[in-house]
N, C-alpha and C positions, 0 to 999 in steps of 0.2 A: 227231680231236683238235682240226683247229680250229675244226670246224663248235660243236664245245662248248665251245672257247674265245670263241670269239663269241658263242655263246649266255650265256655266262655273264657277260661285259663286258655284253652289250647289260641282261642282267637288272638289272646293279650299276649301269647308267647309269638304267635306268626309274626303280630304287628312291630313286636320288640324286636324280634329276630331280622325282618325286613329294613328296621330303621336301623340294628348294627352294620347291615351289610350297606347302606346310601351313608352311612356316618364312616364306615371303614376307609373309605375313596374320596381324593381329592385329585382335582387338575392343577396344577401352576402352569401358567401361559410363556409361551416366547417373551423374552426380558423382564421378569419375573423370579421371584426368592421367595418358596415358601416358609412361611414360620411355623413351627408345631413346639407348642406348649403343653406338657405332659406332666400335671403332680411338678412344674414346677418344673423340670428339664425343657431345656430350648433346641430346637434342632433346625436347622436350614433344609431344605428339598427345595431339588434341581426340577427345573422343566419339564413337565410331563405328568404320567398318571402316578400316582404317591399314594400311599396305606398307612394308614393311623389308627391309635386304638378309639374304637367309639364311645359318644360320649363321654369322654373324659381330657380329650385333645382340642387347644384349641390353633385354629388356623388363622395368619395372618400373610397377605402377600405384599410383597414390597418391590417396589420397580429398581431394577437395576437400570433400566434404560436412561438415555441422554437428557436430564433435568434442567429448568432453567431457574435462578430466585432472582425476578426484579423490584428491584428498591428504590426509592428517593432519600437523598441524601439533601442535610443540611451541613456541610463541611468546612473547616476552617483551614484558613490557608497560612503559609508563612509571614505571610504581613498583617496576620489576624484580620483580615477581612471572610463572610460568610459566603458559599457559595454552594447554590443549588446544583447535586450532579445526580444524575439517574446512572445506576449501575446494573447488569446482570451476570449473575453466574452461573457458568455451565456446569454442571457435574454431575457424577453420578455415582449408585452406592455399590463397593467392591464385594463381590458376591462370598469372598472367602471370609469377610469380617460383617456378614451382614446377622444372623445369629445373634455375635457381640454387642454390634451396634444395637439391635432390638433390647437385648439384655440391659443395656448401661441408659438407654437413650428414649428407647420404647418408637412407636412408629411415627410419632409426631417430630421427628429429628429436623423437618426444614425450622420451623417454631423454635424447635429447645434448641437447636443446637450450631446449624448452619448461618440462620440468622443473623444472630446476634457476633459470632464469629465474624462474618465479613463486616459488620456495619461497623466493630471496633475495628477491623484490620484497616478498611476504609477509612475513617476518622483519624485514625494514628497515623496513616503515612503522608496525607494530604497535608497534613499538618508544619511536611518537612519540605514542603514545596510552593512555590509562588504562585499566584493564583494565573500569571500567564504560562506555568507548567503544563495547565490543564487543558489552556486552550489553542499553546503549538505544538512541534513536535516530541516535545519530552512528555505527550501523552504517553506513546507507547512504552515509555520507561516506566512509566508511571503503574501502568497497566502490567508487566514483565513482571515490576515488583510486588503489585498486590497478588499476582497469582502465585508468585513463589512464596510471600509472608501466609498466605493462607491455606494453602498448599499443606505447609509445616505444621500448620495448625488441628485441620482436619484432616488431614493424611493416616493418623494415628488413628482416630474410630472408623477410620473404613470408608472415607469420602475421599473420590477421586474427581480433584479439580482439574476441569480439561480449558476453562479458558476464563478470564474476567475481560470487561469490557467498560469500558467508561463511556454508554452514549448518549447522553446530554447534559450539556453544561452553560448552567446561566449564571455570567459574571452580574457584579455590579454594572450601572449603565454607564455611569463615570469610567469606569474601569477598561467595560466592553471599547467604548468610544477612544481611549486613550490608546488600548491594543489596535485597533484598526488604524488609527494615525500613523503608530508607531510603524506597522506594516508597510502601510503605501508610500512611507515615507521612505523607509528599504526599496521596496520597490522603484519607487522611482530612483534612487540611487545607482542598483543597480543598472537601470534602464541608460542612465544618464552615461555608464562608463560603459556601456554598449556601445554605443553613438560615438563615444571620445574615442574608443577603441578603433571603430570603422572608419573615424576620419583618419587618427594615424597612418592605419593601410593605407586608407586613398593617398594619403599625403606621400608614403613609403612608394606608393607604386607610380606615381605622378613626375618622383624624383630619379627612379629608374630609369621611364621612359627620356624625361630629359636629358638624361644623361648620355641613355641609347642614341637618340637625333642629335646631339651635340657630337659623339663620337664619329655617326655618322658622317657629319657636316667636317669634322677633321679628314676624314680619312677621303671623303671627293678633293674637298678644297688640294691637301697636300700632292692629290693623283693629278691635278690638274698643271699643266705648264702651261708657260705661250708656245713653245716649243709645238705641243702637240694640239693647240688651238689652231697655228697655221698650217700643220698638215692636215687635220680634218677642214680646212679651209678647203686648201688643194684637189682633196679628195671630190667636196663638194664641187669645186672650177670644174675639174676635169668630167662630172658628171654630166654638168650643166654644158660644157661643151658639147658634148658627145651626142646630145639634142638638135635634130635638124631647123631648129629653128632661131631665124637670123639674131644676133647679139651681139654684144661688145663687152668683153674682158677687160677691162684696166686693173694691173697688178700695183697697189702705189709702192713709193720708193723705201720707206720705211719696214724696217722688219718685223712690226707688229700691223702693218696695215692686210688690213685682209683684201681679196679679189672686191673689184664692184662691175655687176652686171648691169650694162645697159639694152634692153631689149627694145621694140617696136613698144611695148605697153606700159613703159613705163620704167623707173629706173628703182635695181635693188642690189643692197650687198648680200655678200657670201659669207 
């Protein structure tokens, strides 16, 4: 009996001794924070292979890595009207306050803490803006400020907000329909002092040119005499002369009459 009493202490010490040394070793993975709970001390452990005391430590890991929380939102707007907006937040938990966070918050922090956080930051700032804030360009202001209001807010336990995002948004139909008017009605505004703007040029460039062939038309006209209308006459005669073929020249008596040529085929001036 006590060769088996011994044998069987010594078996129950192997097995105990076996499960301190698989309870002493823990892994925490790439973007990962381990928690170790001791008699009530909290400890954080980095990446990699970690020792703890056995049974009596407990382990929890917590992701530091790039998180998302999407919501639907029921929000009111500046003219108190309701409007549906789906929101997500990016973030993630600062590995030097994560310990803390576990401490204050425990590991259910998206629930207790994050949550409720953005959907009042959410609520409250919508609240200070028109309901067509949401759906022109003072989205992204909109968005700027939710992430800096909550930012302030969970900055303090260890939540590092890298972005909020405002992606979808349903107005009233009344509302939606009133915005799209409003729009195209811009639009075509715009459109319209395109077109006034283009005819101006044409009109600007129309009266250039005229002005070019008007100047034109001065500066022939003033180069022109009679003067030198009967000597390019002359020029013409004496070329026409200079042709062996038979003709007849009459110079008239007038000082503006030009040459007239009478040939065999018929008769032409100069």
């Amino acid at each position: 009996m006590g060769s088996i009493s011994t044998t069987v202490c010594l078996s129950t010490f192997v097995i105990i001794a076996l499960s301190a040394i698989v309870q002493i070793g823990f892994n925490v993975g790439p973007g990962e924070v381990g928690i170790v709970v001791t008699f009530g001390h909290i400890q954080a452990f980095d990446s990699g292979f970690n020792t703890k005391w056995p049974f009596f430590s407990d382990v929890t890991k917590l992701s530091t890595k790039t998180q998302i929380l999407e919501q639907k939102h029921i929000v009111p707007t500046n003219e108190g009207l309701s409007v549906n907006l789906d929101t997500a937040l990016l973030f993630r938990i600062d590995h030097e306050k994560a310990a803390e966070l576990y401490s204050t918050v425990g590991n259910r922090y998206i629930n207790t803490l994050i949550g409720p956080v953005t959907s009042s930051s959410i609520l409250g700032l919508t609240s200070k803006f028109d309901a067509k804030d949401l759906y022109t360009s003072s989205r992204s202001t909109i968005q700027k400020q939710l992430k800096e209001n909550i930012t302030s807010k969970l900055g303090p336990w260890g939540i590092i907000v890298e972005d909020v995002l405002l992606k979808d948004i349903t107005l009233p139909k009344l509302l939606s329909a009133s915005i799209e008017l409003k729009a195209q009605a811009e639009q075509d505004s715009k459109r319209m002092e395109f077109v006034l703007d283009k005819e101006r040029q044409e009109a600007k460039r129309k009266a250039i040119e005229a002005k070019g062939v008007a100047d034109f038309q001065r500066i022939v006209s003033e180069g022109i005499s009679s003067q030198l209308l009967q000597w390019k006459g002359i020029e013409v005669t004496e070329q026409i002369a200079a042709n062996g073929n038979p003709k007849v020249v009459v110079i008239g008596n007038s000082p503006g009459d030009l040459p007239v040529l009478f040939s065999a085929d018929g008769v032409g001036s100069v």
